[in-house]
C-alpha positions in Angstrom: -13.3 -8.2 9.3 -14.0 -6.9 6.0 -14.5 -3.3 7.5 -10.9 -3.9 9.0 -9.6 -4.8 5.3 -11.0 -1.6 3.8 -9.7 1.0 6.2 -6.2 -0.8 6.4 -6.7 -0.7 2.5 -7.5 2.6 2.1 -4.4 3.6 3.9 -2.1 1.8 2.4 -3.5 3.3 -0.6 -3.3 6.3 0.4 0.3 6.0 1.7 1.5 4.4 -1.4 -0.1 6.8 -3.7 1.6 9.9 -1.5 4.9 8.6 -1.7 4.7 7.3 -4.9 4.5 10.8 -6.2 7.2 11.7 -4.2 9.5 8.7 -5.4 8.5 10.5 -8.6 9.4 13.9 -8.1 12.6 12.6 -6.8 13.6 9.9 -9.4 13.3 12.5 -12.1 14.9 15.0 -10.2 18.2 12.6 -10.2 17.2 11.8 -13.7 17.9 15.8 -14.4 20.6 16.5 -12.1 22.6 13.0 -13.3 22.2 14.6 -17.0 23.7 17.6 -16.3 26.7 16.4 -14.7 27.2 13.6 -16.9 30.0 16.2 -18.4 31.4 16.8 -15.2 31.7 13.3 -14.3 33.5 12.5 -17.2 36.2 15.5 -16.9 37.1 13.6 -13.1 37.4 10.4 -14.9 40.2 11.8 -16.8 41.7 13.8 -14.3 41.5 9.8 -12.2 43.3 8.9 -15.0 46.1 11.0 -15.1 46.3 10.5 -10.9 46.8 7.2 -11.5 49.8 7.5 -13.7 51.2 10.1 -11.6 50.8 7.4 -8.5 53.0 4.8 -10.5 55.8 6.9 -9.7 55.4 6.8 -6.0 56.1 4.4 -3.6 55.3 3.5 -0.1 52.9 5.2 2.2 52.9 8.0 -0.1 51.5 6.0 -3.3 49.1 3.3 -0.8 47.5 6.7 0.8 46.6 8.2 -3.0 45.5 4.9 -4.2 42.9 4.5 -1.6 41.7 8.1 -2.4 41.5 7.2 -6.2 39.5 4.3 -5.3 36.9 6.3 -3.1 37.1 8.7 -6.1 36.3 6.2 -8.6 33.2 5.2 -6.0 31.9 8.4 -5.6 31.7 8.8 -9.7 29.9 5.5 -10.3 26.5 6.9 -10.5 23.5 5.9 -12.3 22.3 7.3 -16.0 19.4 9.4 -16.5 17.6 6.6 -18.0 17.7 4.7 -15.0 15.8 7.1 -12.6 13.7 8.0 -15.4 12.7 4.0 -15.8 12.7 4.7 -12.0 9.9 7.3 -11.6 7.8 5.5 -14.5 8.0 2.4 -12.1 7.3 4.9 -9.0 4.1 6.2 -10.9 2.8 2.8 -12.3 3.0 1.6 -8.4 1.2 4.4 -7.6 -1.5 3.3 -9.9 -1.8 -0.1 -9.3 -2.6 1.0 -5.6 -5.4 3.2 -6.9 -6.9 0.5 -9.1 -6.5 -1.6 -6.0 -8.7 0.9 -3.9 -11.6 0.3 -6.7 -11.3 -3.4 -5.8 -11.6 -3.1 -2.1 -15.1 -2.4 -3.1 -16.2 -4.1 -5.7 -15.8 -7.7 -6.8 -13.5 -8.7 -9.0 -11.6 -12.0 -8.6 -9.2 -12.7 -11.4 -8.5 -9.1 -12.1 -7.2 -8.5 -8.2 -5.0 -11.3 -8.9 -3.2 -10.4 -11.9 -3.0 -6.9 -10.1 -1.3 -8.2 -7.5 1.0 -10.0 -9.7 1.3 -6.9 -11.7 2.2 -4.9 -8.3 4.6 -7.4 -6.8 6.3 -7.7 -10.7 6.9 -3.8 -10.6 7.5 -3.7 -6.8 10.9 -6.3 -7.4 11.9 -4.2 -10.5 11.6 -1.0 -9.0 13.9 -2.2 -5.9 15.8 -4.0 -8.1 17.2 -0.9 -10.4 17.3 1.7 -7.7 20.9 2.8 -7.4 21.7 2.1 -3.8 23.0 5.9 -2.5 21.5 9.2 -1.7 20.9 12.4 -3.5 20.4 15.8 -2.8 16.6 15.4 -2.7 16.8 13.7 1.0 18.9 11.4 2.6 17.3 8.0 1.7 18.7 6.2 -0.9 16.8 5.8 -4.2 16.3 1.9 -2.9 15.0 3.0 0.5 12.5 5.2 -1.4 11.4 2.2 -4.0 10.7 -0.1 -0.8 8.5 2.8 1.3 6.6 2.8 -2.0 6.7 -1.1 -2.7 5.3 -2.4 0.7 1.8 0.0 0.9 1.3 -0.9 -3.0 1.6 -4.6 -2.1 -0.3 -4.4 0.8 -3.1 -2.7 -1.0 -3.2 -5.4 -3.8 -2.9 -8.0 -1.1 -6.0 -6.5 0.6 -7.8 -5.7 -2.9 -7.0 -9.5 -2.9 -8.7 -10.6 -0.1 -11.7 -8.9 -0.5 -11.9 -10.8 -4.5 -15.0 -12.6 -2.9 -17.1 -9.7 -2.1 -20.4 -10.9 -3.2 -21.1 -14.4 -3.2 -22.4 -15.7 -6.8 -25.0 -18.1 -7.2 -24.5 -21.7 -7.9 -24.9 -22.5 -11.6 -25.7 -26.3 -12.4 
């Protein structure tokens, strides 16, 4: 059984850590591309603007149809800053290296510190799902919260399995 938990925590390592490096290639990737249009972005919101006071003169089908286009317009420009998908890849890499301090554990004892890494994962894991902007980019066709969660679930599960093997040697009975 504790064979089993090592080779099941070695690749979940070893999964987490690859895409973990990926998730952080990508995040700051966005975190570049979402600086350099940041002037772009903000040239469309005034243009928005000015469709929307054009709009008010319209009526009917004619005015309904352009306000539904401003609306998906408006969507399509609500996207994250740079800081976020930099915060982003920082959480990608420190998943990444919880799972490798994790892989140290499945080997040697260490009780309390598996626990708190654990903790530590599953803490980063929620933030890192919790931040990521829910659309794609140009870097693939995941979102950036479908990327955090294909990063989150090997970390955990290579904490979890650090976790379980916390009682590695037994320790003799001091009275």
């Amino acid at each position: 059984m504790r064979i089993l938990l090592r080779i099941l925590g070695i690749i979940a390592v070893i999964v987490a850590v690859g895409m973990g490096t990926l998730g952080v290639v990508r995040n700051f990737g966005d975190a570049k591309d979402a600086k350099e249009s940041a002037p772009l972005v903000e040239q469309a919101k005034k243009d928005l603007e000015t469709m929307k006071e054009n709009v008010k003169q319209l009526s009917g089908l004619e005015a309904d149809a352009m306000n539904t286009e401003i609306a998906d317009m408006e969507e399509m420009m609500d996207i994250a800053s740079p800081g976020t998908y930099t915060t982003l890849g920082i959480l990608m890499a420190l998943l990444a290296l919880t799972s490798l301090i994790s892989a140290v554990f499945l080997f040697k004892a260490g009780g309390k510190t598996t626990a708190m890494i654990l903790g530590a994962t599953l803490v980063i894991s929620l933030a890192a799902i919790v931040l990521s902007p829910d659309f794609s980019s140009k870097y693939g066709a995941m979102s950036n919260r479908t990327v955090a969660i294909i990063v989150a679930v090997p970390a955990l599960l290579a904490a979890l399995f650090a976790f379980a093997m916390r009682n590695g040697k037994k320790q003799p009975v001091q009275a």
